[in-house]
Every structure is written in structure tokens, then in C-alpha cells.
N, C-alpha and C positions, 0 to 999 in steps of 0.2 A: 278400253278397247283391247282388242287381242283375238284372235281365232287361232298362229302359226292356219274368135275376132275376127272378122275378116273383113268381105265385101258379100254387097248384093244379098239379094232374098229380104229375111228378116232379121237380119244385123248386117247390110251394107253401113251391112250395119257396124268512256271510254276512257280513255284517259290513263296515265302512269298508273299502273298498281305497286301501292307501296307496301310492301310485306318486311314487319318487323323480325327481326331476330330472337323469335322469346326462348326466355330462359327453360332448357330440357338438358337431357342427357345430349352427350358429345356422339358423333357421328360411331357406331357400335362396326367394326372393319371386322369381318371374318379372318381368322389366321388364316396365311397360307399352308399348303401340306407339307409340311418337309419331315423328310427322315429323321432319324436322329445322327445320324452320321455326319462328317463333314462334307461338303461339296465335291466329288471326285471329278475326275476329268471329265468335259464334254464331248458329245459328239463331235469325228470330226468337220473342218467346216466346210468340205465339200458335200459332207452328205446334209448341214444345212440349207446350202444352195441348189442341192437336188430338190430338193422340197421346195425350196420357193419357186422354181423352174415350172412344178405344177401351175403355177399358177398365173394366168392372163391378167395384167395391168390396164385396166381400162380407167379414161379420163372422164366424172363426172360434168357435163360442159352440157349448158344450153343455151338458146338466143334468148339474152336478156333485154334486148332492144322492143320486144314485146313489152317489159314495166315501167312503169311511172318511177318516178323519184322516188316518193314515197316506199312503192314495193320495193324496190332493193333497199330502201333502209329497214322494213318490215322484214325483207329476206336475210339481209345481212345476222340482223337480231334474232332471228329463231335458229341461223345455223349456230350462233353463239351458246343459245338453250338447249341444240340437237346436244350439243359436244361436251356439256357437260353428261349426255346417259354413258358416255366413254367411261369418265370418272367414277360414277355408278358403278356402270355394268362391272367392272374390275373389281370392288370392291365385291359384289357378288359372287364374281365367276371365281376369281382369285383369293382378293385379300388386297395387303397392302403392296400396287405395284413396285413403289420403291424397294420395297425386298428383293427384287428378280432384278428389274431392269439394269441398275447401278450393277450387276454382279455380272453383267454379259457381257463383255469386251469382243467378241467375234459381230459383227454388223452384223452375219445373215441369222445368227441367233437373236441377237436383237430384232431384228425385220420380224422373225417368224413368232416373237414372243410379242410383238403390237401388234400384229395380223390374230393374233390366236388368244387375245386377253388371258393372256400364261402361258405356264410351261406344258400345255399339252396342245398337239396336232390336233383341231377338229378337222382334218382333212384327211385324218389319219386315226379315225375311229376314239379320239381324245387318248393316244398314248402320247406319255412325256417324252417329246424330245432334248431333253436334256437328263444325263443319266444319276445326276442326286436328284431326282423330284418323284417322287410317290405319285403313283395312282391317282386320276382324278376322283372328289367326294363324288359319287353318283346324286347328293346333295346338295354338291357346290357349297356357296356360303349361307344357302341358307336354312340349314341345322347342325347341328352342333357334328363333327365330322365319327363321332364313336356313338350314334345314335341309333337305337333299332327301329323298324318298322313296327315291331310290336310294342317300344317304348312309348313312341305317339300316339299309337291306336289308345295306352290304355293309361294317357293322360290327363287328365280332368281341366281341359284347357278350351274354353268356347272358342276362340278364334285362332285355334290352331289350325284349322286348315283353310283361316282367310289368306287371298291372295299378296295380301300387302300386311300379312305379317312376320319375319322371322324370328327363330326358335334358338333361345340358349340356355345356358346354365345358370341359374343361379349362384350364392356362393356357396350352396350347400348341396348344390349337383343337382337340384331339379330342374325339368322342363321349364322356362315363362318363355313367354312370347312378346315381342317386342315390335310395334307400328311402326310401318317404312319412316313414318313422318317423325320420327322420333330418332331410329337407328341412322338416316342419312338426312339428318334436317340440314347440316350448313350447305351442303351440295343443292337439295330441293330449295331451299332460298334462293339463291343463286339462280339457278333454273327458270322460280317465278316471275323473279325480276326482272331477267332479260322476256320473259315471253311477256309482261306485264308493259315493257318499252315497247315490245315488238308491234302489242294492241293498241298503245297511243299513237306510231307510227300508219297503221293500217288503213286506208282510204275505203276500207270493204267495210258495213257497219255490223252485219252475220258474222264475219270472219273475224272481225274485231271484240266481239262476243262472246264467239267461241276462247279464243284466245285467253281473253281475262276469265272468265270459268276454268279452264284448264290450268293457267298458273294456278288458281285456287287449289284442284283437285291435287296438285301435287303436293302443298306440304298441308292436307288434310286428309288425303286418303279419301278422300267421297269423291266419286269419277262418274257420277250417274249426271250430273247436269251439264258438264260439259262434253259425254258420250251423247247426249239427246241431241246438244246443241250441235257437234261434228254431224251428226246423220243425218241435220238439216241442210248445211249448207249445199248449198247448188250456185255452179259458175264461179269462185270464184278461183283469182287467177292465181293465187298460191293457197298454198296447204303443209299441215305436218300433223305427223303425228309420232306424239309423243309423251313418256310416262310408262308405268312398268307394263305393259302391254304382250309379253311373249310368252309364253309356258314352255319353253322348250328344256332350259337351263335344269328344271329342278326335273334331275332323270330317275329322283327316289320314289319318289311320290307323284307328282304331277301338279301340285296346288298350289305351286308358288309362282310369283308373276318377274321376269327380268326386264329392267329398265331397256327402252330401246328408243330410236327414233329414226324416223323419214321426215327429211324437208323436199317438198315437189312444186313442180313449177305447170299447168297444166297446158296440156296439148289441145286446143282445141277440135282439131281436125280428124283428132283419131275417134275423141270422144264422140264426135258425132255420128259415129258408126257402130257405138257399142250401144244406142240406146234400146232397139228395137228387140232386144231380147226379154225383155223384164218381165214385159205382160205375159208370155208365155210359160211363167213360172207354175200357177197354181196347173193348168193345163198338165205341165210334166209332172208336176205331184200327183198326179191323179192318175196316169200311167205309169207309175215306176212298178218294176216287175215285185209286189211285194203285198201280204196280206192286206185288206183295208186299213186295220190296225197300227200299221207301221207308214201310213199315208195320211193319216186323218188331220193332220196340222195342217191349216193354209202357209203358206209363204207370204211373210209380208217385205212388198215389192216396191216401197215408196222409192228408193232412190238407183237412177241408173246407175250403171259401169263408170268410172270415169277413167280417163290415159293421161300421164302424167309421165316430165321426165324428171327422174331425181338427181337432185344435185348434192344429196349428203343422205346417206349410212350412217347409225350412228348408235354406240353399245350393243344389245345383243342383233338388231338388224346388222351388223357388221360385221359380227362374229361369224365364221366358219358360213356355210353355203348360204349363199346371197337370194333373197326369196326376189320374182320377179311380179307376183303382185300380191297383195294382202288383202284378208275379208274381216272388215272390221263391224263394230268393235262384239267381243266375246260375251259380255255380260248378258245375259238373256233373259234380264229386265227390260235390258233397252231394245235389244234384236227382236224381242216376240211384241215389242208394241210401234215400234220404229223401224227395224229391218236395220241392214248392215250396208255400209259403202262396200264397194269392190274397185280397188284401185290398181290399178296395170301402167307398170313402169317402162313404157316403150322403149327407152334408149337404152334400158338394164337388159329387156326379152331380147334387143335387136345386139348387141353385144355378146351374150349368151348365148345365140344362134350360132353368129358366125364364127367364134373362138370356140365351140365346143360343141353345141347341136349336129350342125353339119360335118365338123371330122369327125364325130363317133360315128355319126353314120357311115360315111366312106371306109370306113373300119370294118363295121358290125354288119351292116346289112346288104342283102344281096345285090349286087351290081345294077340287076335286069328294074330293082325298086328303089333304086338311088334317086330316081326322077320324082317321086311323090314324096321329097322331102323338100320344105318350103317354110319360111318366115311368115307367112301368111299362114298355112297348118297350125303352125307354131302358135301363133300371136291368137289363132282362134280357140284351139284345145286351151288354152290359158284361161282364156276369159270363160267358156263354158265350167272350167273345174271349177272357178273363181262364184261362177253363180250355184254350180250345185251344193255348195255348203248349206244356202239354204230349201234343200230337199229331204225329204226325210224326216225323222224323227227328234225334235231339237230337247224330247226328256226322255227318260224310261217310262216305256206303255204299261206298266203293271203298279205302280205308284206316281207314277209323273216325277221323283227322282230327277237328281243332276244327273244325264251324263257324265262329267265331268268326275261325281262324286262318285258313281259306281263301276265305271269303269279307271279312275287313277292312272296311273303311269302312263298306261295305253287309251286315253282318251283321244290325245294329240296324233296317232299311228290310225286307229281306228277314221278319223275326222279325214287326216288327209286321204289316208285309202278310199272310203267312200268317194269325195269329188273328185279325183282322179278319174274311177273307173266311170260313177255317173255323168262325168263330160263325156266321154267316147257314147254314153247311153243316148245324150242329150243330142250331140251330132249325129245316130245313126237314127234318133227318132226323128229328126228335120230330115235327112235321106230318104227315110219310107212314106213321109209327106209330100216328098218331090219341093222341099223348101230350104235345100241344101244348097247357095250359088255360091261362086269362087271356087275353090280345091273342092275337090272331089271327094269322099268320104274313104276313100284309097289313100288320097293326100294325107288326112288327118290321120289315120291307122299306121302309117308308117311314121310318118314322124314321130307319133305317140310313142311307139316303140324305141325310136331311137331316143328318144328323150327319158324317157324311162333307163336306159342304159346309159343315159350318161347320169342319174340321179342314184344309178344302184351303187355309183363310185364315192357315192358319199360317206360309206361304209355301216355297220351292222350296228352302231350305235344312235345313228341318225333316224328321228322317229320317220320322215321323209323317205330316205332308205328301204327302209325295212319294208313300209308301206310297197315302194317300188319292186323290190323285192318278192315280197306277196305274190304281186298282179303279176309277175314276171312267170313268176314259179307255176301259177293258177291257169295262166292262156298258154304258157309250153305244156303243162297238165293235159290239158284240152285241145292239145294240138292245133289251136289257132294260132301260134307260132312255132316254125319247124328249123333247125339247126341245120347247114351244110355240113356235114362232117371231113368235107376236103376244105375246103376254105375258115370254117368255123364263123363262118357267117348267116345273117339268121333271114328267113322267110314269111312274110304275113299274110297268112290263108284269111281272106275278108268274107267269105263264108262261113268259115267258123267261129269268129270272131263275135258274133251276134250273138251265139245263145252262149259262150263265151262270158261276153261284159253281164248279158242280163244274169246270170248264173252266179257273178262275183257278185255283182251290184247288190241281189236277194240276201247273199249272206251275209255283207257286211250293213245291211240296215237290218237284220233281224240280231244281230248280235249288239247293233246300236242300242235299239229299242228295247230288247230284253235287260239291258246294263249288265251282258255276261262277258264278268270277269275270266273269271275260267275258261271260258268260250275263245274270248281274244288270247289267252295265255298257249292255248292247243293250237290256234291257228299262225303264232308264231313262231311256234317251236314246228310245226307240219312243213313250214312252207318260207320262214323269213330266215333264210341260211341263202347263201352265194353255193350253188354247187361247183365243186371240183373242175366241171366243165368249163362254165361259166367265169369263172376266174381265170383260168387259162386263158378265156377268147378275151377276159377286159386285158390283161397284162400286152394284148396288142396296140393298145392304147399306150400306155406306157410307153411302150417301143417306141409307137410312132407319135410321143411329146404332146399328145393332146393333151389340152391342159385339163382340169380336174373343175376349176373353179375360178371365178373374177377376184380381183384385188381392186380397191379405187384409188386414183388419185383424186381427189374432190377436197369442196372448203371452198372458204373465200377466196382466196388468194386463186385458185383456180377458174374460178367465175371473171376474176377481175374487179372483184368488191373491194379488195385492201390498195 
């Protein structure tokens, strides 16, 4: 798995797995990056607590009085399997934490180095806030940190640019490559074990299923049967997902996968309002503003939206800007014959609105369009982005190519830009159908906006960002949003806006489809910079303490499971 709403109209809308311990190599921990120097002094520690000040504490909590006995012992067990991707993801992002943590004696350094699996701010574009620690690897831990991009190109390694393999030295200084199942076996044991309890536990017999194939996939690295079996389920009342599932982490290359997880608990009420979009899928493929070329794929549409609240974060889903829903799963074995879930974290979107949505706006946007900012805007532009992933072109049109593989780095920036701009597509194509109910198409435009400004805060290294950034840069371009230059507040022309989105929307599925590297390279260097202006207007945010991003308290103990 992996890729990184409203009302009315048409969306009112078994047994213990016992996994031996077998004899391999011990658990392979990437160094951390440290200088050669000794440790000098740290920041001080008010300007730690500055930095955590960014950031809204919200409590992962939902009504558990909706499960059986069973599901809370099923839930209790899978947050046990989420919390070990914590252990993981560190070893990836970092190295070995015990090197950092024991050496922090200020708590808010401590807080920001378990908030940030390290010594670098992801809120803060990943510089180290602690001043003995070096640059983060644009690699992270998974290649060897003095490694070139021309070293791996011209490797002779077949599965070097599989997802679930990491890259070291030999002892004679060459590239080998080494299976997640090998590099983190005693963690991955552990892992399957509890998910292996979780599916003896489970009264669901699909879910229970999926479950014991998923422990499998994790200390074997084969994820295609229990990816098939997640994109069957339907209804039931929990859910997770987890395993190396993110591509964000490896910011060298783009081919490597970071351990993550979500455990959810589902909504039924909301779900039942995101269904009616699906079938209108192949329909928007067939109108998107773009040669037939770059349209010719159907969209496979077997499985609704579902709403879900989560009650645990957990490795790189934790790390730095918290995603409010995910389009799963990435492999496009299983997505071009089974299609992908789209899952939407209601109580994550609805938290994220009120701590940060809504003050950027009262910030950033002009007073007289304050009104067309709304939870409901919110919760619908969500779900639309969330289904236009699958629009477009899911290989390259001139070999049928990965994605993935020809565009690298910028696959993840490219992906999200597309369904960003193609949700605004999708909501102004139901407008001109007159099948637009609840908010207003004014409603979703502005908020759009604002929510884009609170995403460009994530800074120039966030592939999310950048993307945002893009579409910022492209609709001020286009004059479809205009700046006050007395208040430094910003304006949404909804007449320009139209040939606007379709104008972005064209470029960014024809650079999909061509798998133009270079193409993506000139259009971020054109357009994915914060201008001088722009910076000025965010730093009022600052001023006025809106926060930047959520923090959780969640777990068991927070549910009331211990």
C-alpha cells in the first residue's frame, strides 16, 4: 500500500499466527549523521519551546462503546503492531535512537526529537535543531549517506530500486542491497505476532484475513495478497493499515518505501455520504481537459470512500505533517485490477480545520470571503482530491513505464499536484452539471485556497508543499487569485479560476504521462519557490500563533484500553 465530502446531490453524499524466529542477519540500523566534532552547545531552550508552540495537541479519542469485546481486544493488538512502525521508522529516518535521546536533558528538545523521529524539524523544512547534528541524508537511512546518484544508476544491482530493499557497503565498499525482511527481522517478527493475535481475536472473518496475510507480508516482503485482500474489505468496523507503505522519507531518489501505520475505528454515518461519487469516475476521465492520450485508462472504481476516526499515528504517518486521508494502496498491480480504498479521517480533517484551516483564513483572506470558508468545503475538496488520484494516467503513454520509475524524486510532488488541482476540476464539473448541493462552488474555492496556505507552511522541502506552492504560484500567474496590497490579504476571482484549474490540470497530466523528468525539474524551479511577498503575508501567521500543524496524544491508554 502507499500512494502519500459533503451533503446532498451525488455525494449527500484464523487463528494465532505463529512466526518463527529464523536464523538471518541481525536487525542492519543505519548510522546516525553526526559531525566529527564533539557535541557543542544546544539551542536555547526557549527557542525549543518556540517551536513546539507551533504546534496544536490534539487528543486521538473515539466512542468505543460502538465494539464488541472482541474488537477492543483486536484494537487493543493492532495499536500494539501500529507502535512498533515508531521503532522502524527511526531506524530509517535516523539510526539508532538511543544515540540522540539519552544525550537530551532539556524536555522540550526531548518533545521535539520524539515529535520529529530526530534531530531535524520537519516543520522546519528538516534543519537540525540541535547544533552538533549535520544535515539531514536527502537518503535518510536508506543508502549508504556518501553515495552518489550516479553511484546507483551505474550499479549492477537488480533490486535496487525495489521498495523494500536498502543499500550498503559491503566490506569492500561496494553497493549490495539488503530485504527489509532481513535488515529489520526482529522488529518485523514482533509486528506479525501481535497482528497474528490481533486476527485470532477479530470476530470479522474478511478482516480477520486480511490481517493474517498482512503479518505474512511483513517478514516476507510479498504485499500483493494481502494489498488485494485490504481492497476487499467492506464494512468492517476497524481497520489499519500498516507496513512500509510511504515514499516520502527517501527525498534521493524516491524508491524507497518508510514503515508507517493507521489504526481506525469506522464512522459509519459519514461513510454513508461519500458513496455516490465512484460511479462518476470513468465519466470525469473522459472529460478531463487533456489529449485522449492521456485519458485512455478506465478508472477502476470497485471500492467507495470510507470516514474513519483514527485513533493512532504511527512511524512515518506521525512524522512531521499529518495526512488527513490516504489513497491506498500504491502498487499498480493491485490498483489497475482492484482499484484503491480512499480513506478520510474525520476527527483528524475536523481538528485540522478548527486549529489551523480557519485561522489561516481570518489571516490570509479577504474579510468580505471569510463567509465561504467551511468544514463541510473542507471535508468535500478532501475527498474529491482523495478520488482524483485515480484520474489520469497511472503509466507513461509512450512505453507504458512506471511513473514512479521515470519520473523518481518528483513522482510523489507531481501525484499530489494533480489531485489537488483535479478535485477543484471535479467540483466545478458537478457545478456546470447543476449537481453541485451543500457549499456552493464559491464555498469550496475559497477554502481551497486557504488550505493551500496553510500547506505552503510546510516548507520547500515537503513534496506536499512544493506541490502547493506550484498551484499557488500558477492561479496568482492567472490572476485567478489577487493580493490586497494594504492588508496583504488575498482575493478568489471564481471566474478565473476555471480555465485557471483546467490549464494547471492539462499540464500536470501531460508531464505525468510523458514521464518528463526535466519537464517536472523546470516546473519547479519556475514556480515551486515561496516569493518574498508571500513570505511576508505567511510570517502573520506566526504573529498571530496559528499553529503550523497537529501533535497527538493517542494510544491505548488514551482510549481507555489499559
Amino acid at each position: 500500500m502507499g500512494k502519500n465530502i459533503t451533503k446532498g446531490g451525488p455525494w449527500a453524499v484464523a487463528g494465532l499466527l505463529v512466526v518463527s524466529a529464523c536464523a538471518g542477519p541481525p536487525d542492519d540500523t543505519p548510522a546516525a549523521y553526526w559531525p566529527d566534532s564533539e557535541p557543542a552547545t544546544a539551542q536555547p531552550e526557549s527557542e525549543a519551546r518556540r517551536r513546539l508552540s507551533d504546534l496544536a495537541v490534539v487528543r486521538l479519542d473515539s466512542n468505543l462503546a460502538v465494539l464488541t469485546a472482541r474488537q477492543k481486544q483486536t484494537l487493543s493488538l493492532m495499536i500494539q503492531a501500529a507502535e512498533v512502525m515508531d521503532d522502524l521508522f527511526w531506524k530509517q529516518a535516523y539510526g539508532n535512537r538511543e544515540d540522540l535521546l539519552p544525550m537530551l536533558s532539556d524536555p522540550s528538545e526531548l518533545r521535539l526529537a520524539q515529535i520529529n523521529y530526530g534531530a531535524w524539524d520537519r516543520h522546519d523544512e528538516n534543519r537540525p535543531f540541535l547544533t552538533w547534528v549535520d544535515a539531514k541524508s536527502l537518503g535518510a537511512g536508506f543508502y549508504p549517506a556518501d553515495m552518489s546518484i550516479a553511484e546507483f544508476e551505474s550499479a549492477v544491482l537488480d533490486d535496487k530500486r525495489d521498495p523494500y530493499t536498502v543499500l550498503r557497503r559491503d566490506p569492500w565498499g561496494k553497493l549490495e542491497t539488503i530485504p527489509y525482511n532481513q535488515a529489520y527481522r526482529r522488529d518485523l517478527v514482533r509486528a506479525a505476532r501481535l497482528l497474528g493475535q490481533a486476527a485470532s481475536a477479530s470476530p470479522e472473518p474478511a478482516f480477520r484475513r486480511y490481517l493474517t496475510l498482512r503479518a505474512r507480508s511483513l517478514i516476507t516482503d510479498d504485499y500483493l495478497s494481502s494489498d488485494i485482500a485490504w481492497t476487499g474489505l467492506r464494512d468492517n468496523a476497524l481497520d489499519i493499515v500498516i507496513g512500509p507503505v510511504d515514499f516520502h522519507e527517501d527525498a534521493l531518489l524516491g524508491y524507497k518505501t518508510a514503515y508507517a501505520g493507521w489504526v481506525l475505528i469506522r464512522d459509519k454515518t459519514w461513510a454513508q455520504r461519500l458513496n455516490l461519487m465512484v460511479e462518476l469516475l470513468p465519466r470525469l476521465q473522459d472529460d478531463l481537459p487533456v489529449a485522449a492520450l492521456y485519458r485512455s485508462e478506465v478508472p477502476v472504481v470497485d471500492a467507495p470512500p470510507d470516514a474513519y476516526d483514527a485513533v493512532l499515528y504511527a512511524g512515518a504517518a506521525n512524522a512531521g505533517f499529518k495526512a488527513v486521508a490516504v489513497n491506498l494502496p500504491a502498487d499498480v498491480r493491485v490498483s489497475s485490477q482492484f482499484g484503491t480504498r480512499r480513506l478520510h479521517f474525520r476527527n483528524v480533517m475536523r481538528a485540522e480545520f478548527d486549529h489551523i484551516v480557519r485561522p489561516v483564513a481570518a489571516e490570509m483572506i479577504v474579510p468580505d470571503q471569510q463567509e465561504h470558508v467551511s468544514f463541510e468545503a473542507y471535508f468535500g475538496h478532501t475527498m474529491m482530491r482523495e478520488m482524483a488520484h485515480e484520474l489520469g494516467p497511472q503509466a507513461t503513454v509512450n512505453d507504458g513505464g512506471s511513473l514512479r520509475e521515470a519520473l523518481r524524486e518528483h513522482h510523489e510532488l507531481l501525484e499530489e499536484g494533480k489531485a489537488e488541482i483535479l478535485g477543484l476540476y471535479i467540483l466545478d464539473w458537478l457545478d456546470r452539471r447543476q449537481q453541485l448541493s451543500g457549499p456552493s462552488l464559491m464555498d469550496y474555492l475559497v477554502t481551497s485556497v486557504a488550505t493551500t496556505l496553510r500547506a505552503i507552511r510546510f516548507g520547500e522541502t515537503n513534496p506536499q508543499a512544493i506541490s502547493d506552492i506550484i498551484r499557488f504560484n500558477f492561479l496568482v500567474g492567472l490572476d485567478a487569485i489577487s493580493r490586497d496590497p494594504a492588508s496583504g490579504q488575498y482575493r478568489i476571482h471564481a471566474e478565473r479560476m476555471r480555465p485557471a484549474i483546467m490549464a494547471l490540470s492539462s499540464q500536470l497530466l501531460v508531464l505525468q504521462g510523458n514521464g518528463d523528468y526535466s519537464g517536472a525539474d523546470n516546473l519547479i524551479r519556475d514556480l515551486g519557490y515561496v516569493t518574498a511577498e508571500l513570505q511576508m503575508d505567511l510570517q502573520r501567521l506566526k504573529q498571530a500563533q496559528v499553529p503550523v500543524d497537529l501533535v497527538f496524544e493517542q494510544g491505548a491508554d488514551v482510549l481507555g484500553l489499559k
